[in-house]
C-alpha positions in Angstrom: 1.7 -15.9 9.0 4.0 -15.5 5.6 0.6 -15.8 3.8 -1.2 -13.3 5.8 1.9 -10.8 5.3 2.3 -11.3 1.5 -1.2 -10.3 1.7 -0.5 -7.3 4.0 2.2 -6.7 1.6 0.4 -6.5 -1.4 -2.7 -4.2 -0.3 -0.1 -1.7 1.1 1.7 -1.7 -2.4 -1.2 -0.6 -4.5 -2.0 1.6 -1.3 1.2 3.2 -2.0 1.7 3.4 -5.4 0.0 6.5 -6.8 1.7 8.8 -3.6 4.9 10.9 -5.3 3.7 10.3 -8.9 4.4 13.4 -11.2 3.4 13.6 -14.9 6.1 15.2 -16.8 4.2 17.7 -17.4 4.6 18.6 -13.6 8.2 17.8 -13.6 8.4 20.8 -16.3 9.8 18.1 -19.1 8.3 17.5 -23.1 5.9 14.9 -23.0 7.3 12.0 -25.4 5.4 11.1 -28.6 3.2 7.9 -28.0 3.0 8.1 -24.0 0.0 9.4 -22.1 -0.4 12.9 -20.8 -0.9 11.5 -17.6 1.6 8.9 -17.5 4.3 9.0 -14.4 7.5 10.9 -15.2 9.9 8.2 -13.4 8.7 5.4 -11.9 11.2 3.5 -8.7 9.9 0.0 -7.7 12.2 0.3 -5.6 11.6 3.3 -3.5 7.4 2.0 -3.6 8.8 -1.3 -2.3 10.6 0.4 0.7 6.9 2.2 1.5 4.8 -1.1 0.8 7.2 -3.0 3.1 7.0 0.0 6.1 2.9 0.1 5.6 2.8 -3.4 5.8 5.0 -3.9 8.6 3.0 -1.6 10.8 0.2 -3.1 9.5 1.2 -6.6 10.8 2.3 -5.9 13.5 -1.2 -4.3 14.4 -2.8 -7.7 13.3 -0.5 -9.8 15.3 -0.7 -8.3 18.4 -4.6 -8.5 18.2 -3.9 -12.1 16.6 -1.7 -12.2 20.3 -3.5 -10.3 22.9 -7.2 -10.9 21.2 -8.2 -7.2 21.7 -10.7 -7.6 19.0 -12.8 -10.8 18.3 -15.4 -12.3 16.6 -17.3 -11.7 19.6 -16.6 -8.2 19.5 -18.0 -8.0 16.0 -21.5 -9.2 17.0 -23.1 -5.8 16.6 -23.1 -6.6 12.7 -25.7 -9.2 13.2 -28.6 -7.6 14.6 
């Protein structure tokens, strides 16, 4: 289940990570000589952390109660095969 979370984890991270990204040229500062026009301002791992780890929470938690209850199967998914 660790596994399976780490990989929730991950997806919801580079979900995340363009969401609240401003250029400077949007955040009304000189871009720096050498750095892309469309380079983020500010960048906080830590505040796109804190989102991956919400996303992927809920995310979880949506697999393991199907993993729990068995709402959806691979019997459910049949419909791919014809």
């Amino acid at each position: 289940m660790l596994a399976i979370y780490v990989l929730f984890w991950t997806l919801s991270l580079f979900t995340v990570l363009p969401f609240g990204v401003r250029t400077a040229e949007e955040a009304g500062v000189q871009v720096q000589p050498g750095h892309a026009e469309s380079a983020p301002h500010t960048f906080s791992l830590g505040r796109v952390a804190l989102r991956a780890t919400i996303v992927s929470a809920i995310l979880f938690g949506l697999f393991y109660a199907n993993y729990h209850f068995g709402w959806i199967g691979p019997e459910d998914l049949n419909w791919l095969r014809s």
